[in-house]
N, C-alpha and C positions, 0 to 999 in steps of 0.2 A: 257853738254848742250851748243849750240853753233849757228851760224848761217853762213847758206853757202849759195854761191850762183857762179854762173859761165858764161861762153858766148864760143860757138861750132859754128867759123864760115862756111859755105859751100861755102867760096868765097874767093879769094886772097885777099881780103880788109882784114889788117889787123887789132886784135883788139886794141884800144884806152886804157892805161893804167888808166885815167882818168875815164873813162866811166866802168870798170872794179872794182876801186875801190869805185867808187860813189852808185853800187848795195852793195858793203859789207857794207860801213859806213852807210846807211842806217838801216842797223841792228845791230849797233853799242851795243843797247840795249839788245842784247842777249848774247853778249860775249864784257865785258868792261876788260878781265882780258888781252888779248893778241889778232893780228891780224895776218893775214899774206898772200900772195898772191904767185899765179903762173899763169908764162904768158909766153908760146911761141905756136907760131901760129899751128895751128889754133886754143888754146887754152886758155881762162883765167877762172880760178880758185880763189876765195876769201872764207876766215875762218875769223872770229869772234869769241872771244873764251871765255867761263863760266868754269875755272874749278874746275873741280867737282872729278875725279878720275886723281893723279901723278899730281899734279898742278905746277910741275916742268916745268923747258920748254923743258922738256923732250918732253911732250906734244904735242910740238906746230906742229900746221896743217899750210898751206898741209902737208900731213904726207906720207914721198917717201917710196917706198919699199927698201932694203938692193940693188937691182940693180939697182933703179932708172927707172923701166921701169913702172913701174905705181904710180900715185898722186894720193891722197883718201884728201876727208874733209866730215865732217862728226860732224852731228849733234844727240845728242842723246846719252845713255848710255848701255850697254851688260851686263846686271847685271851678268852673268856666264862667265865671261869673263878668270877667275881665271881657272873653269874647262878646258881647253883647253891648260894648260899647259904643262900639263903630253903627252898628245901627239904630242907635236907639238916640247920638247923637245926631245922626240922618234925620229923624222924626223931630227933632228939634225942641227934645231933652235935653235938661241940665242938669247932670248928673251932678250931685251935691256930696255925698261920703262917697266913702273908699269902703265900703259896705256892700256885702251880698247883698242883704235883707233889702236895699234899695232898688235894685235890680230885680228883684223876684217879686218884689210888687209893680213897679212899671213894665213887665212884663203880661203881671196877672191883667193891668189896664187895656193892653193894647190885643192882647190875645183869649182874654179870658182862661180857663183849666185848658184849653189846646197849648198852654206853652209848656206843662211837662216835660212832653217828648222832648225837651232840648236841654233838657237840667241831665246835668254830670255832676252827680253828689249825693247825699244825704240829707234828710229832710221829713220833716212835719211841721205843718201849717196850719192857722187858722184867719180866716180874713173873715171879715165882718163887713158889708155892704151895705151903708145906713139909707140910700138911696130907697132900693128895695126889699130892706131887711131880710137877708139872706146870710146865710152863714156858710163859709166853704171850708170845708179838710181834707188836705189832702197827706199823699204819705209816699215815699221815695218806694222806688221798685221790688227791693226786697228786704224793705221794712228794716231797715239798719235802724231808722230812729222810729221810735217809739210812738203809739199814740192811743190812747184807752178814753173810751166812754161809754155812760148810762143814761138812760130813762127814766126820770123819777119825780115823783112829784107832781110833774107838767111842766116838766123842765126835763133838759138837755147840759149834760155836765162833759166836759173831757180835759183829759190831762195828758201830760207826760208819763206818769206814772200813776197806779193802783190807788196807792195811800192818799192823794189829794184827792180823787174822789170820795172816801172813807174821810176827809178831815172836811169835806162839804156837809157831811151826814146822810153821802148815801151809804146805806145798810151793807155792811159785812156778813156776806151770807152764801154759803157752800155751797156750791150748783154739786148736785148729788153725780151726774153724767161728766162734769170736771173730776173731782173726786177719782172716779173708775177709774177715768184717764188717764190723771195722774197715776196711778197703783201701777195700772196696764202698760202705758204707754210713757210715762215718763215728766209727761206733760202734754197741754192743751194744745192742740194747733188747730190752727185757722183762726175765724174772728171770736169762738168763743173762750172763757177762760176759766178760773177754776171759783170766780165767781159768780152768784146769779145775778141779774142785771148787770153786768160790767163785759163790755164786751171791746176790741180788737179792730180800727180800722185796718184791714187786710192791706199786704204788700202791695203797689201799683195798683191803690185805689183811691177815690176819693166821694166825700160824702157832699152834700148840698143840702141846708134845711133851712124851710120858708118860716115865716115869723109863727103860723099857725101850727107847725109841725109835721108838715109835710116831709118826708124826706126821700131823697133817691141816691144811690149808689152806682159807683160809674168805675168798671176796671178801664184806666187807662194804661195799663202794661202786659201784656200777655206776655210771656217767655215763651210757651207753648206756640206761639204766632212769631215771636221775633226767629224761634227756632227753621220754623217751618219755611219762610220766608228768605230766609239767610241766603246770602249770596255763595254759591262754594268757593272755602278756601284753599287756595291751590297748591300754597307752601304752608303747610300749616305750622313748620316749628319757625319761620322765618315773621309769620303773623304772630305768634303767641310771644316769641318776645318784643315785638317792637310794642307792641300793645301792654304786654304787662308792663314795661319799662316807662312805658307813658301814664301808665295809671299811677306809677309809684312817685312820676313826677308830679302830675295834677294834685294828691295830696299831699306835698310838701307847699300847695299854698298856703301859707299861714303869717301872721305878721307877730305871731311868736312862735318859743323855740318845739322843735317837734324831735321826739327819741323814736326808738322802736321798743317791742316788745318780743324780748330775744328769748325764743325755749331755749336753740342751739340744734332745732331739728332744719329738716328740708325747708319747708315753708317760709319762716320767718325768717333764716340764713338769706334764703333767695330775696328777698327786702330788702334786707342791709348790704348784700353785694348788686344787688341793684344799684340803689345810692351811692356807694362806691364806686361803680361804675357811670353813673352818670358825675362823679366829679363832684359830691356831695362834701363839705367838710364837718368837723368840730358835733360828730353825732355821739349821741346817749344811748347807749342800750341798756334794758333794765331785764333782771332776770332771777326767778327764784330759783335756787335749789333745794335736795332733797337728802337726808344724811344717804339712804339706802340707793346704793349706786343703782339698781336696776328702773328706779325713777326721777335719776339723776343727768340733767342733760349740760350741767353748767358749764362744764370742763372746754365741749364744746363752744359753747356761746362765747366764753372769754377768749379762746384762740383763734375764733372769727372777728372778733372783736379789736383784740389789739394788733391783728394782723391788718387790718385796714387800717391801726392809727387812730382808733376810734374809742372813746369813754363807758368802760366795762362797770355795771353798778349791779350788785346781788346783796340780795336777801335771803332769810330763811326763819321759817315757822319754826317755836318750840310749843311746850304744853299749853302754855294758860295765853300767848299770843295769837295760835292755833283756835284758840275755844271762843277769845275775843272778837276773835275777824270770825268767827261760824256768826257769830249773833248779830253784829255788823252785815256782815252779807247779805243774812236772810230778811233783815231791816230791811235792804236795798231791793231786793230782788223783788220781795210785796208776796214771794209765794216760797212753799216748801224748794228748799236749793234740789237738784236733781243732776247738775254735771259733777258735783262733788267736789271741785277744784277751785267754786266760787270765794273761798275764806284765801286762796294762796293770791288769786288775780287782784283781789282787793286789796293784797300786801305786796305786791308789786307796782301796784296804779299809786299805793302811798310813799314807795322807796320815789318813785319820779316824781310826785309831786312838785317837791322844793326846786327843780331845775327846767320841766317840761309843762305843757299844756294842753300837747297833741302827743298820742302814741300812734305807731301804724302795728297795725294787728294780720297774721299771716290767716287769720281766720275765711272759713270757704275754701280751701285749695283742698281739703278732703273729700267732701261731698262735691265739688267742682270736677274733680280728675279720678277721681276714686282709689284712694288713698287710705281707708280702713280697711281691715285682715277681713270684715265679717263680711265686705261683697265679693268675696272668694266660692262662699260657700253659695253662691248661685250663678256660677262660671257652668255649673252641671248639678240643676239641682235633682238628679235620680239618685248624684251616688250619694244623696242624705242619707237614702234609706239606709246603705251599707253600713253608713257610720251609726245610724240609729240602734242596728243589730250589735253593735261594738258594745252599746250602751250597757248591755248586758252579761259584758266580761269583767268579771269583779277587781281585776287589774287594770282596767283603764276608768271604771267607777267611781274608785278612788281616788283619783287625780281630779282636785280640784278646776284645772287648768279647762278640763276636758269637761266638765259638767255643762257648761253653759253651751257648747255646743250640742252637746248628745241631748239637750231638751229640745233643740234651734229645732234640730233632726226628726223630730216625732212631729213636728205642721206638717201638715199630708197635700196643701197644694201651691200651687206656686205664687198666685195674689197673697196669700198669708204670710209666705216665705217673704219677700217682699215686704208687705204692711208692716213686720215685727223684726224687719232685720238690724233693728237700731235698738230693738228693746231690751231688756235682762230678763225679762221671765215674760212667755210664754199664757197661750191659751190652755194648755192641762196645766202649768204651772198656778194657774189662776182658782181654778176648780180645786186642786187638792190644797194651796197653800189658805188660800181666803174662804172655801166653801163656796164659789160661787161662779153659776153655771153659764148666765149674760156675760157679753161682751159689750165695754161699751158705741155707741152710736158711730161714733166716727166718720162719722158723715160727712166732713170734708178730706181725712184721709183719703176716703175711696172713689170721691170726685178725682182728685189729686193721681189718683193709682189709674185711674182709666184716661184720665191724660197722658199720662206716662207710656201706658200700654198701646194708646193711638201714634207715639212718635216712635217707640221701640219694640213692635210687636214681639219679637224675638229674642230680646235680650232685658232675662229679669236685673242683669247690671246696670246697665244704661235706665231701666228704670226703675232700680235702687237710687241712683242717683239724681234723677231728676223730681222723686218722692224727695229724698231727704233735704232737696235746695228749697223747698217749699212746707218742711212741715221741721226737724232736727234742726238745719244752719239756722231755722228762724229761733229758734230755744237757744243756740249760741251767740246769736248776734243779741239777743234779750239779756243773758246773763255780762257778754263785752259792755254792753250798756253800763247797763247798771255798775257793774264792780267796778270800773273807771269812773263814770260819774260820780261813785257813792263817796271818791278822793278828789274831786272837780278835774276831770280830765275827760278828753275828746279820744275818742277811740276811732280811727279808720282802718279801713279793710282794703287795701290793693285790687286783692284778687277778684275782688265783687263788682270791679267793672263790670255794668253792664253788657257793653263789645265782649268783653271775656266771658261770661255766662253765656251771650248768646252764643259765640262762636263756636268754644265747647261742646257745645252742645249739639253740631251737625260735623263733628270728626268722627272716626269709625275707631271702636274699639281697642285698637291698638294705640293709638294715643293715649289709654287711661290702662291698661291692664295687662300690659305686655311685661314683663320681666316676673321679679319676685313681690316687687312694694310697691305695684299702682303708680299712676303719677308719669307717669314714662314721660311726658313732652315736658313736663318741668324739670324731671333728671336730665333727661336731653340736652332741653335747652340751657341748664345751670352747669352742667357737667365740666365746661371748660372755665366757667367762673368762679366756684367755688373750690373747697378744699376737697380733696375725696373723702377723706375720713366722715363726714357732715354727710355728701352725697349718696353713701352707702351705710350708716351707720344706722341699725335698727330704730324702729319707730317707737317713740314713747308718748310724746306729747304733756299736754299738764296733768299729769294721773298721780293719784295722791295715794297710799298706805292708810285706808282707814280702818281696815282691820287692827294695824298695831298702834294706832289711834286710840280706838276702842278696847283695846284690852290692856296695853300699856302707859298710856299717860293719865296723870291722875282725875285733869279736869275732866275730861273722854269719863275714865273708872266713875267719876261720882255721880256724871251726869247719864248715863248707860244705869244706874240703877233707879234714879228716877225717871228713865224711859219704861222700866221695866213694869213701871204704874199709873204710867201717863194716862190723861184723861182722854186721850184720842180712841183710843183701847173700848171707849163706852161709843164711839160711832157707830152707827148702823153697819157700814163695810166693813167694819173691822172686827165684829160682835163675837165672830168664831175665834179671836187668836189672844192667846195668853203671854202677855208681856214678862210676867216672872219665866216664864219654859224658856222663851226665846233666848233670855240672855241668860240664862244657864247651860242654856245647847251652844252658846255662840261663845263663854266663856269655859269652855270647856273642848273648844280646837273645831267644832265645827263650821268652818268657813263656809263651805257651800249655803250657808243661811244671809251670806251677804249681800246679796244682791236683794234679798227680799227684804233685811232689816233695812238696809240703809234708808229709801224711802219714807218710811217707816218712822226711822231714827229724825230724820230731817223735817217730817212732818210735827214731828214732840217736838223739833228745837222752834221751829216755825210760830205752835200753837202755843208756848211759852212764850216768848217773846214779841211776836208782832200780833196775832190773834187779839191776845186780852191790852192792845194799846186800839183798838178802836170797835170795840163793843164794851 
């Protein structure tokens, strides 16, 4: 796990060593173990480096071929990296480290970008071809690891992260159709982002750019095709766990130590008695709690914990710890925080630092099996209408709990229902709270939604869920990023085997939605290995109290008053809303305004703190 980043000029100006290495130290915080650079025109190349597999400087990136005619750096790990030895000593290679990164370049020699299809892991890449001056990037299936670039100057910049292109001196600057998105949707999906010029190689894609600037883009992963094409599975709870079990084993390669990331719900329990079950020893679990039991899961997690024998470690946010990791986070994150939980992940990725260097994350098993309460409400979406009419009983009104639905309820058709079933406020929400009548473009959404619609004509669940693997899991696997790395830590995901996405996704129905809590073939197939308590115990996940955040802790109290005159407030989008009413409506017990502050609120800590460090 690492951090890359580089500059492709299309001009005789040549590149600035200084300005070269000011994109890598930037990402200092992804690889504190070793750095290293390459620079001859028109080329510079920077590594940062976390290591994780041959921590020798065996290791170390740029990582040249045996001729010297191609430079790879490369972030991310090959969990089968091992299998490709046997053939590749056939071709009468000598394999030199105990390093992926060696592998995934005498791979790239022998096969050129067709050897993809055969990577089991995570991944982003940049190789340099000094032969033909070409430059290639590529990006694992569903974008677990990160990869951002611009067009500027007459040049070509990309990073691991946002902020090294901004420490290159490309311009910090609002894409106004980001913006909406953000308000509307939460965040940006696809390859655009909430920057202008700064854009997103897409999941199971890769880029190719000739020394003049030619470039072309090549999906080489359809899920939508792996879907289609799948073989039928005949046993399907007898496939899902030998497959997840093997996922949980492939990332335990590591040549240091790996914990998990324990809430104490379904998901991440099923990990750790994975492990346990394959005969795993001497494991870390790390986990936050929460004083207010109804977002409290820890009780759990420690008696899954030391019932396998296994090392129980928790943490927990107060006021000005809380406030610190807000500003820290949003550091990391490069844009307004929007899951809300990013300040707790990043005090949990710091409690394991000192003993770990890999975490496994139960993250995807929501969007995977459908496991959120809000793809209920399109099991039948007519009887919205009924609950919409509800709206207008000043007895269920007034119940907080019930507002966000009884808005859900007024979208009148079923692709909407659908596009905004991850969102908090709404198309009329949009109109009366901001004044404004557009929605934004969404232009890859609604690519996304008629893929969907082509594999699940009949069931807006199934294509609730095959929207949110491609547009939400990618906003959570961005935020796992980041708040692990932001404490130098490798964050994997089990569930995001590819075989498991694709598989999933040609089962019928009843594998994801049959009982009360979604998920049914992981309750199935956990059932007999877990506790029941865990098995059946309501769903929380990392949700935080920022209501009593905001009105109760002092750092929240002081910093809620100068949101109340934040300068974000003179945006264009924002021109209609007055930051003193807000938080007088809001300290004053109206919660149903929280779904609209928070964005809002997260946008002012944003524009405080990371905005005015790079203009």
């Amino acid at each position: 796990m690492c951090g890359i980043n580089g500059i492709l000029r299309f001009s005789q100006e040549p590149i600035i060593k200084e300005q070269l290495l000011s994109m890598r130290d930037a990402l200092a915080h992804r690889g504190p173990d070793d750095s290293g650079y390459y620079l001859k025109d028109p080329v510079g190349l920077g590594h940062r480096r976390l290591s994780i597999i041959d921590t020798s400087s065996a290791g170390h990136q740029p990582f040249y071929s045996e001729n010297k005619r191609y430079v790879l750096v490369f972030n991310g790990e090959l969990y089968n990296y091992q299998s490709f030895y046997g053939e590749l000593k056939a071709k009468g290679i000598t394999i030199k480290t105990g390093s992926d990164t060696e592998i995934l370049l005498y791979l790239f020699e022998l096969y050129g970008m067709g050897f993809l299809h055969r990577l089991q892991g995570m991944f982003a890449f940049a190789i340099w071809d000094t032969e033909e001056k070409k430059m290639y990037l590529g990006r694992d299936r569903m974008g677990v690891k990160p990869l951002y670039y611009a067009f500027y100057q007459n040049s070509f910049y990309f990073a691991s992260e946002q902020k090294a292109l901004f420490a290159a001196g490309v311009p910090l600057s609002l894409s106004e159709n980001g913006l909406e998105e953000y308000f509307f949707n939460r965040f940006v999906a696809g390859e655009q982002t909430l920057y202008n010029r700064v854009k997103k190689v897409l999941p199971g894609h890769y880029m190719v750019l000739e020394k003049n600037g030619y470039t072309t883009y090549t999906q080489w992963w359809s899920l939508q095709k792996e879907i289609q094409n799948h073989p039928t599975i005949t046993h399907p709870k007898k496939w899902f766990e030998e497959t997840f079990f093997e996922s949980v084993r492939l990332r335990m390669v590591s040549d240091v130590p790996v914990g998990v990331l324990l809430s104490g719900g379904l998901d991440s329990c099923s990990i750790l008695s994975s492990l346990y079950h394959q005969n795993y020893k001497d494991i870390n679990t790390f986990n936050i709690g929460f004083a207010e039991d109804e977002h409290n899961e820890s009780f759990l997690a420690k008696k899954i914990t030391e019932g396998y024998q296994y090392h129980f470690n928790n943490t927990q946010l107060d006021n000005e710890s809380l406030y610190q990791n807000l500003l820290e986070s949003t550091y990391y994150q490069d844009e307004p925080l929007m899951h809300l939980n990013e300040p707790h992940l990043l005090a949990v990725s710091k409690l394991a630092h000192p003993k770990v260097k890999v975490l496994l994350s139960g993250e995807g098993a929501d969007e995977l099996m459908g496991g959120y309460v809000r793809y209920k409400a399109l099991k039948n979406p007519s009887l919205l209408k009924v609950i919409s009419g509800l709206s207008m009983v000043e007895r269920f009104n007034k119940r907080p709990r019930y507002d966000k639905l009884f808005r859900y309820s007024r979208i009148d058709n079923v692709d909407d229902l659908v596009l905004f079933n991850g969102s908090n406020i709404y198309p009329e929400d949009i109109q009366s709270f901001y004044g404004r009548k557009d929605l934004p473009d969404n232009i890859y959404r609604h690519r996304i939604l008629e893929e969907a619609k082509q594999l699940y004509p009949n069931s807006p669940q199934r294509q609730a869920l095959y929207f949110d693997q491609h547009t939400y899991m990618c906003s959570l696997l961005d935020r796992n990023d980041r708040c692990t790395m932001g404490s130098s830590i490798e964050c994997r995901e089990p569930f995001l085997d590819y075989r498991l996405i694709a598989g999933l996704g040609t089962l019928s129905d009843d594998w994801f939605f049959r009982g009360k809590k979604g998920k049914f073939i992981l309750k199935d197939t956990m059932a007999s290995k877990l506790p029941e308590d865990i098995v059946n115990f309501r769903k929380i996940g990392l949700s935080a109290p920022w209501y009593s955040y905001l009105i109760d802790f002092p750092a929240f109290k002081e910093e809620l008053d100068h949101f109340a005159t934040s300068p974000i407030f003179e945006m264009s989008y924002l021109e209609n809303l007055d930051g003193k009413k807000l938080v007088t409506e809001l300290r004053g017990g109206n919660t149903k305004l929280m779904p609209y502050i928070m964005p809002l609120f997260m946008l002012h800590i944003w524009h405080k703190t990371y905005f005015k460090k790079f203009v």
